[in-house]
SEPAMAR-256305 format. One line per 10 residues: number of its first residue (from 1); their letters; for each residue x, y, z of C-alpha. Coordinates in nm, 2 decimals. Example, Ala and Ser with C-alpha at 12.3 -4.5 7.8 and 13.67 -1.06 7.14 Angstrom:
// SEPAMAR-256305
1) AS) 1.23:-0.45:0.78 | 1.37:-0.11:0.71
//
This chain:
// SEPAMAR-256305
1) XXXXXXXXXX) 6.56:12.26:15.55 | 6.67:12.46:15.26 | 7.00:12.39:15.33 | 6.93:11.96:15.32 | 6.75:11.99:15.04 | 7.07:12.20:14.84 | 7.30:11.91:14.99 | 7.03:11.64:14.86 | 7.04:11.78:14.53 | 7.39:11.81:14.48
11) XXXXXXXXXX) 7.49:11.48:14.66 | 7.24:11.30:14.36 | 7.41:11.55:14.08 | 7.79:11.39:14.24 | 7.59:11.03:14.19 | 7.46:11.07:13.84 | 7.79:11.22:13.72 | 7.95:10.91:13.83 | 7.71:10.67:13.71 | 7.76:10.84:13.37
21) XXXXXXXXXX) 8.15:10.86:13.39 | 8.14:10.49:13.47 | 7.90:10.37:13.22 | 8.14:10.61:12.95 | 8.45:10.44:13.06 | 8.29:10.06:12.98 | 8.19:10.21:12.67 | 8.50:10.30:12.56 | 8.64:9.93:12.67 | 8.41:9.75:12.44
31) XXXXXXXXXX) 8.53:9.68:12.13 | 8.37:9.86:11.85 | 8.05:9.61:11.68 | 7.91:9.60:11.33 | 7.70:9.84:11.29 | 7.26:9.73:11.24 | 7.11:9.77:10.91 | 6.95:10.09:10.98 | 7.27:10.27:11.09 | 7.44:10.15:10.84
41) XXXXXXXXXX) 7.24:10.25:10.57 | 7.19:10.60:10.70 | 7.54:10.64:10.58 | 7.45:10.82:10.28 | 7.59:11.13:10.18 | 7.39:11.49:10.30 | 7.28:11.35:10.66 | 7.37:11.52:10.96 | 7.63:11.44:11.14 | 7.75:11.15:10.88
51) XXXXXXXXXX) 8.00:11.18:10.59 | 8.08:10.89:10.36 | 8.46:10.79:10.34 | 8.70:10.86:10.05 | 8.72:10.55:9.82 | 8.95:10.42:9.55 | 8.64:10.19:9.41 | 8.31:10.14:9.42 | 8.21:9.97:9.78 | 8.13:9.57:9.76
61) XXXXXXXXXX) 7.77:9.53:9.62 | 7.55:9.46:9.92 | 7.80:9.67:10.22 | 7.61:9.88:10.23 | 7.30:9.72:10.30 | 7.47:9.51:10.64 | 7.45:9.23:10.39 | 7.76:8.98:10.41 | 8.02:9.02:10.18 | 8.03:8.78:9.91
71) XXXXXXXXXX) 8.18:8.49:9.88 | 8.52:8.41:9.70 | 8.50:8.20:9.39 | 8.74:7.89:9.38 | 9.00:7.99:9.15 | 9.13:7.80:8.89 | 9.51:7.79:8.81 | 9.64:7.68:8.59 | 9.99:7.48:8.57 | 10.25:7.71:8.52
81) XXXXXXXXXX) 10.47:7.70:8.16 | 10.85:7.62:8.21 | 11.04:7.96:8.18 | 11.44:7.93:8.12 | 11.42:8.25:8.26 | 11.41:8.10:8.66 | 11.42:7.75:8.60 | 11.64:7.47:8.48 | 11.53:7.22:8.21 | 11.59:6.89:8.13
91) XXXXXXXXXX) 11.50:6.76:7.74 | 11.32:6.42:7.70 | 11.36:6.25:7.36 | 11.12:5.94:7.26 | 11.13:5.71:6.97 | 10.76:5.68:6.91 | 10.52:5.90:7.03 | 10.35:5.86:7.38 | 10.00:5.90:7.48 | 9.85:6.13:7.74
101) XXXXXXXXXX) 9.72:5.87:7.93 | 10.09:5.69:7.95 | 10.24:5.96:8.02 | 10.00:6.06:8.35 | 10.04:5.71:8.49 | 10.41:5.74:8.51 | 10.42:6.09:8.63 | 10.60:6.13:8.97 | 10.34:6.13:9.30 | 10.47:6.47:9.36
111) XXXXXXXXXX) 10.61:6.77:9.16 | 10.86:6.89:9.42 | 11.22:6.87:9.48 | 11.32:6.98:9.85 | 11.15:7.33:9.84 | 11.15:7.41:9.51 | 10.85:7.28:9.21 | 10.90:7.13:8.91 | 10.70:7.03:8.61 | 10.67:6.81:8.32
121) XXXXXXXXXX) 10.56:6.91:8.00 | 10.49:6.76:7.65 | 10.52:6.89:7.28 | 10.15:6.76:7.15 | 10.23:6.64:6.84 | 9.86:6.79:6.66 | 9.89:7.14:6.83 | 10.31:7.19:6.82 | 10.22:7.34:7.19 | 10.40:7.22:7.56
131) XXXXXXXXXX) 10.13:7.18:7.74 | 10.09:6.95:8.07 | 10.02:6.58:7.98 | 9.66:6.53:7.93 | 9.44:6.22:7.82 | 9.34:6.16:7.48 | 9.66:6.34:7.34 | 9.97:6.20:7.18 | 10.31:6.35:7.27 | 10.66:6.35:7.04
141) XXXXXXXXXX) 10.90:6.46:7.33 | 10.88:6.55:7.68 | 11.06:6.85:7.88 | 11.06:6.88:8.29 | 11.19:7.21:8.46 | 11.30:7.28:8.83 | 11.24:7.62:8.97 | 11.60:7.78:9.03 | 11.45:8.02:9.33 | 11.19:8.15:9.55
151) XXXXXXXXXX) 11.11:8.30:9.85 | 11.26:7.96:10.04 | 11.62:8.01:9.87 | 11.79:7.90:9.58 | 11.81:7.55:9.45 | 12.07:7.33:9.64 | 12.29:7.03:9.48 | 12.04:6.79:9.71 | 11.73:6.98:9.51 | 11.89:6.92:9.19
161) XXXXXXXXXX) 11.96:6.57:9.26 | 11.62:6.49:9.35 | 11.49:6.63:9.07 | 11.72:6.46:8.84 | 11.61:6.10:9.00 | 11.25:6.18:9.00 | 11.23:6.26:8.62 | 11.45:5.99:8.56 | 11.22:5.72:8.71 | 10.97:5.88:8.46
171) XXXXXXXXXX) 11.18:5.87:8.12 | 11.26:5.49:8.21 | 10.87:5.43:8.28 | 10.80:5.60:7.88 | 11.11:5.51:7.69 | 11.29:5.82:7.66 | 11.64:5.96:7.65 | 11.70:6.21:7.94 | 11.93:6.51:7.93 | 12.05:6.75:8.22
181) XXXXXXXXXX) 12.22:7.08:8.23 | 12.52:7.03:8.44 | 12.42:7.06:8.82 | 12.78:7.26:8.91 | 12.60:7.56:8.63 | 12.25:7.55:8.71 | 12.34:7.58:9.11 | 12.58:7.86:8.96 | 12.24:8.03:8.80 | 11.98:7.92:9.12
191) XXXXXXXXXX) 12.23:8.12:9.34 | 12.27:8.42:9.12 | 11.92:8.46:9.02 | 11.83:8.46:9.38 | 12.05:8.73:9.51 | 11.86:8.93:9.21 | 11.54:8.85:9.38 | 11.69:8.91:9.76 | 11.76:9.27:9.65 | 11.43:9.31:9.44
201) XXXXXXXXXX) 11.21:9.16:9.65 | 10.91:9.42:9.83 | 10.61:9.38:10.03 | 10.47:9.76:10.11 | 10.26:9.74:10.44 | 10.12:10.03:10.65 | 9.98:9.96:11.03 | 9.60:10.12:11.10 | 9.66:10.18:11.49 | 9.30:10.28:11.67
211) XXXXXXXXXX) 9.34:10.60:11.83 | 9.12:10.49:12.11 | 8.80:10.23:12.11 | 8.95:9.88:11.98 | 8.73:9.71:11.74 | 8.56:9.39:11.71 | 8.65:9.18:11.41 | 8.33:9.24:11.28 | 8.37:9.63:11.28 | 8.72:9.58:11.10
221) XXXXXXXXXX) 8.53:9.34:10.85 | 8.27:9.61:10.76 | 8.48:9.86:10.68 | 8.65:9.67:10.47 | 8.35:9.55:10.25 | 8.28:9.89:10.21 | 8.60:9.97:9.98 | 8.57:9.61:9.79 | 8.76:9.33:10.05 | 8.61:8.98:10.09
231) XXXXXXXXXX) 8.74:8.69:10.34 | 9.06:8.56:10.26 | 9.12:8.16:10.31 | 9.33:8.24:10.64 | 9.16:8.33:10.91 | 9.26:8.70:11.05 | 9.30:8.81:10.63 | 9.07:9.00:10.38 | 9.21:9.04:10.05 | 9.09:9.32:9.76
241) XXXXXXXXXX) 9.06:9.07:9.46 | 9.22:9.14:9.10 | 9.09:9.18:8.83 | 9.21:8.88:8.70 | 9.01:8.53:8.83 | 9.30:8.29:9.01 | 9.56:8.59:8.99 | 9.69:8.72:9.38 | 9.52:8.99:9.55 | 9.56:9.35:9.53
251) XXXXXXXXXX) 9.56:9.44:9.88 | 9.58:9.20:10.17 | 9.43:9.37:10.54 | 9.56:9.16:10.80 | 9.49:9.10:11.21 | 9.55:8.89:11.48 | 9.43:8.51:11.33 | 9.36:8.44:11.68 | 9.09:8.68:11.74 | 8.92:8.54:11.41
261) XXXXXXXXXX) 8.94:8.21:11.55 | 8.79:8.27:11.89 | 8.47:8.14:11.99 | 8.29:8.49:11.93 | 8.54:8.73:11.73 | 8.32:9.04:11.78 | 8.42:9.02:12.18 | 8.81:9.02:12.08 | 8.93:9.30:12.14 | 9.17:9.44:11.84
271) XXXXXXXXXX) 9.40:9.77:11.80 | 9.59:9.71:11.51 | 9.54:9.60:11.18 | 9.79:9.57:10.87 | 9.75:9.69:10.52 | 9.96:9.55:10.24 | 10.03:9.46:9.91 | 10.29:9.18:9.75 | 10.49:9.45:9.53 | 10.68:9.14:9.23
281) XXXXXXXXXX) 10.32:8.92:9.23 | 10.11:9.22:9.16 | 10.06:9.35:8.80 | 10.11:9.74:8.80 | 9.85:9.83:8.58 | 9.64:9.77:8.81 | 9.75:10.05:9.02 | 9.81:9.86:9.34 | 10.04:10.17:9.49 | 9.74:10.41:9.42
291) XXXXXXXXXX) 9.45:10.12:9.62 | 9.73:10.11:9.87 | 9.72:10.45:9.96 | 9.34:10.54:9.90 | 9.25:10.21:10.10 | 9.50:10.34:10.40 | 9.36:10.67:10.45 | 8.96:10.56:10.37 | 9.00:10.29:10.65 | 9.21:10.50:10.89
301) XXXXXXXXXX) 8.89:10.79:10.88 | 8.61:10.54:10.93 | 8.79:10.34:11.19 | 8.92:10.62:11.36 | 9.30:10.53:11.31 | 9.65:10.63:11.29 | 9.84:10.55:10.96 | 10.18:10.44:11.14 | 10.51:10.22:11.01 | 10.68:9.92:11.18
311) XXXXXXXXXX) 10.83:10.14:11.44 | 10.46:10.31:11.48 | 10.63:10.64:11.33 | 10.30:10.84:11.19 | 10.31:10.83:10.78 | 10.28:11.19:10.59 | 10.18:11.24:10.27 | 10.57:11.30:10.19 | 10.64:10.97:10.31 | 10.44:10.83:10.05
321) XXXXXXXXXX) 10.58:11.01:9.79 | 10.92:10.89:9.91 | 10.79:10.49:9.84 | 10.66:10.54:9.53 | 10.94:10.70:9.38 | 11.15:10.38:9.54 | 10.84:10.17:9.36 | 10.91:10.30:9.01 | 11.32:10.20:9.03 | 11.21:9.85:9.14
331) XXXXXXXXXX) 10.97:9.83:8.87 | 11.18:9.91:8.60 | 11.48:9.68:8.76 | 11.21:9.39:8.69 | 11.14:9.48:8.40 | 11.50:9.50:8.25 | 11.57:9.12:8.37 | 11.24:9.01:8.19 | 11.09:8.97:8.52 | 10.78:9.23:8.50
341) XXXXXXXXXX) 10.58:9.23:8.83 | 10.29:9.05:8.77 | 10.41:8.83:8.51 | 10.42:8.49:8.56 | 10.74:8.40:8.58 | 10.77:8.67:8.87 | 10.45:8.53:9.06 | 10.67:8.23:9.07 | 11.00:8.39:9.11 | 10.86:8.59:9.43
351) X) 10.67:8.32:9.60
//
């Protein structure tokens, strides 16, 4: 009897070990879920067991309270100035001055030439300021601008040519007297100014690679509110906001769009997630380098993940040191063509 009783008891201790072992292992296949209210707020510092992650900023108000981040305010941009720095520009000489209104009904239907923008400006005759035509104001000459390069390439003879009938058709519409720069030099200056950008163009990005549960797409989005990013406009992007309204983010965190899109995201299952920032449209002062790093190593502790390149080659400290000594000889190459990151004319240079 004894000896039933032993192989009883040891037979149920074989069946609960593999109950457990089975229920751990569709644990572990789950993707990781937002955390409830209550859990999340016993994230505080001093608990047992808990620790709060290094941060670069103050967390988004409301993170830490499972409230949803908040919500992005539309930003308003303005029309960009013509730069003779990166783009080419045309003069527009009138008799008599035109009015604002004139001016906008004659305006071209769109303000692009192949792949490259172009804009139309006006000296107001009150304020001695080119500004973009605007209603109720009078105007005592006109200037339009194509951009030379940009991220597509540098302005073709077919671009140019575009451009040149487009603005054209306007001067005829208000009277005035157009005058190009000659297409052979400005084609000359679109190509030079873009193999400048080719070799000063950088977008820093580090891969956060789970070390073993995947996470849901709400797990990934809490973490990140906690350390300041909202929802981006594409799905499968959070962004870290500057300072600035309208200006480009700090820090973009990137994942599959597909998982964002599904019918429920928090049942996609995701490993890998991309942290970056846009190195010519982002204005140094700002410390973007510094929120890159801080961002990478607070989000790889709380999501349990490996900090890992292109090649998924772990990063060290060393390697970091490495990039931002690169980062300082790019800035200053910027700087010396009169292209500062952040600047303007770079945001449009680099886009």
């Amino acid at each position: 009897m004894s000896l039933t009783v032993a192989l009883a008891l040891f037979g149920a201790a074989v069946l609960a070990a593999m109950a457990g072992h089975l229920w751990w292992q569709a644990r572990r296949a789950r993707p990781r879920r937002v955390l409830p209210p209550q859990a999340e707020a016993a994230r505080e510092p001093g608990l047992a067991g808990e620790g709060i992650e290094p941060s670069f900023d103050a967390p988004a108000a409301g993170a830490e309270a499972g409230m949803p981040p908040p919500e992005l305010r539309p930003a308003r941009r303005s029309q960009p100035r013509l730069d003779a720095l990166i783009d080419a520009i045309a003069t527009l000489s009138v008799e008599v001055q035109i009015s604002g209104e004139m001016a906008l009904t004659h305006l071209p239907t769109t303000h692009r030439a192949g792949s490259k923008p172009f804009f139309i400006e006006g000296l107001n005759a009150l304020s001695k300021e080119w500004e973009p035509p605007a209603a109720g104001q009078r105007y005592g000459e006109f200037q339009a601008g194509v951009q030379l390069a940009n991220r597509g390439g540098a302005l073709n003879e077919i671009e140019y040519s575009e451009f040149v009938q487009k603005v054209e058709a306007f001067a005829e519409d208000i009277g005035a007297m157009a005058d190009f720069p000659d297409m052979l030099e400005v084609v000359a200056r679109a190509r030079e100014l873009d193999t400048f950008a080719g070799e000063h163009d950088a977008q820093l990005a580090v891969h956060l690679r789970s070390r073993s549960v995947a996470w849901s797409v709400g797990f990934i989005q809490q973490h990140a509110a906690r350390h300041g990013f909202v929802p981006g406009m594409v799905p499968g992007r959070l962004v870290l906001p500057g300072a600035e309204e309208g200006a480009p983010p700090v820090l973009t965190l990137a994942f599959d769009s597909q998982a964002a899109l599904a019918d429920d995201p928090n049942q996609a299952a995701l490993r890998d997630v991309t942290l970056a920032f846009d190195v010519p449209q982002t204005d140094p002062s700002g410390e973007p380098f510094v929120a890159w790093q801080a961002s990478a190593q607070a989000l790889s502790l709380g999501m349990d993940a490996a900090i890992v390149d292109d090649n998924g080659n772990a990063l060290a400290p060393e390697s970091f040191d490495i990039i931002g000594s690169e980062l300082k000889t790019l800035y200053d190459a910027l700087e010396a063509r009169g292209l500062p990151a952040g600047s303007a004319a770079a945001r449009r240079l680099f886009n």
